[in-house]
C-alpha positions in Angstrom: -7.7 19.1 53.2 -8.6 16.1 55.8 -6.0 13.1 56.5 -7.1 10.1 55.4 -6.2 7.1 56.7 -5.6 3.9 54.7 -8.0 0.8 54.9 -6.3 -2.4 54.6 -8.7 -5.5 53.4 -7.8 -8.6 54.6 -8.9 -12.1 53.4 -10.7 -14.4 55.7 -7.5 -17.0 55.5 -5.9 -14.1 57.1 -9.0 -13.0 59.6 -9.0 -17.0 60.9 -5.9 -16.9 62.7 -6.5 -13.6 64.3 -9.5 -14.1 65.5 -8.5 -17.6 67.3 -9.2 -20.0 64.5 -13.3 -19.4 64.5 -14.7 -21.9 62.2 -16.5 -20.4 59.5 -20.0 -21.2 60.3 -19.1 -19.6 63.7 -17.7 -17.2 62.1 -20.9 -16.0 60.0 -23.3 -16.3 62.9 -21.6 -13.8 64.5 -20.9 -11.5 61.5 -25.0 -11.9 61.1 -26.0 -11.2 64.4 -23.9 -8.2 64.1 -21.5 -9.3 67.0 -18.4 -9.1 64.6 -17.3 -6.9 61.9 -19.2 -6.9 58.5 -17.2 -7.6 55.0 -16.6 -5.8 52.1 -18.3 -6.9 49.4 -15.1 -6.3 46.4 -16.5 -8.3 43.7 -19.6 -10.2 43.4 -17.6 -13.4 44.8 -15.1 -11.9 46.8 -14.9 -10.2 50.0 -12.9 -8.8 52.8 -12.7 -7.4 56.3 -11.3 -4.1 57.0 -8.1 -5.1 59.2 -8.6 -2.1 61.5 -12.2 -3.1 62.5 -10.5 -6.8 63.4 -8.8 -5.2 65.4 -10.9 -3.5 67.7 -13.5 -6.4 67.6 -10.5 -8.4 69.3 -9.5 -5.6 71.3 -13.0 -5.2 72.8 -13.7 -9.0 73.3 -13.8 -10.3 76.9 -11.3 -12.0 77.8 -12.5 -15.7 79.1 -11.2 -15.4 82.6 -12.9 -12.1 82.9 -16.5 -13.9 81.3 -15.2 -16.7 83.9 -15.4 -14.6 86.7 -18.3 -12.8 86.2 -20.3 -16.0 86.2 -18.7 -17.0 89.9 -22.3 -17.0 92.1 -21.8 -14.8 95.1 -21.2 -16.1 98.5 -24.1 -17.6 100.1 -25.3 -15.9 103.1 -25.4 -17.5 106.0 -27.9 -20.3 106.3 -31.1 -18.6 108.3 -32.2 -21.6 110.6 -36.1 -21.8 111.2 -37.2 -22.1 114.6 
């Protein structure tokens, strides 16, 4: 017999805060582009987010310093004069 592990489903009032307070319409776009996690569709008007895949989505975001630096141009070389 295989483990299972336990799924918790979270509420977006509870996915808001942890994700940084994303407004909603933020929120979607990025659930549609498929650049966050997908809900759980529990009843035909209610849903959820599986806490665990919150989680890692946070875990694996960039942190801004990081995105921060890696748009930093390189030096310049050194100016070529023309003769």
């Amino acid at each position: 017999m295989t483990q299972q592990t336990k799924k918790k489903l979270i509420a977006w009032k509870a996915v808001r805060p942890m994700v940084g307070d994303l407004g909603r319409t933020t929120w979607w776009r990025l659930v549609r582009d498929g650049k966050a996690p997908q809900p759980v569709q529990l009843t035909p008007g209610r849903i959820a987010w599986v806490e665990s895949e919150i989680l890692d989505w946070i875990d694996h975001r960039q942190p801004t310093s990081a995105k921060a630096a890696a748009h930093v141009l390189p030096e310049t070389p050194e100016r070529i004069t023309r003769r």
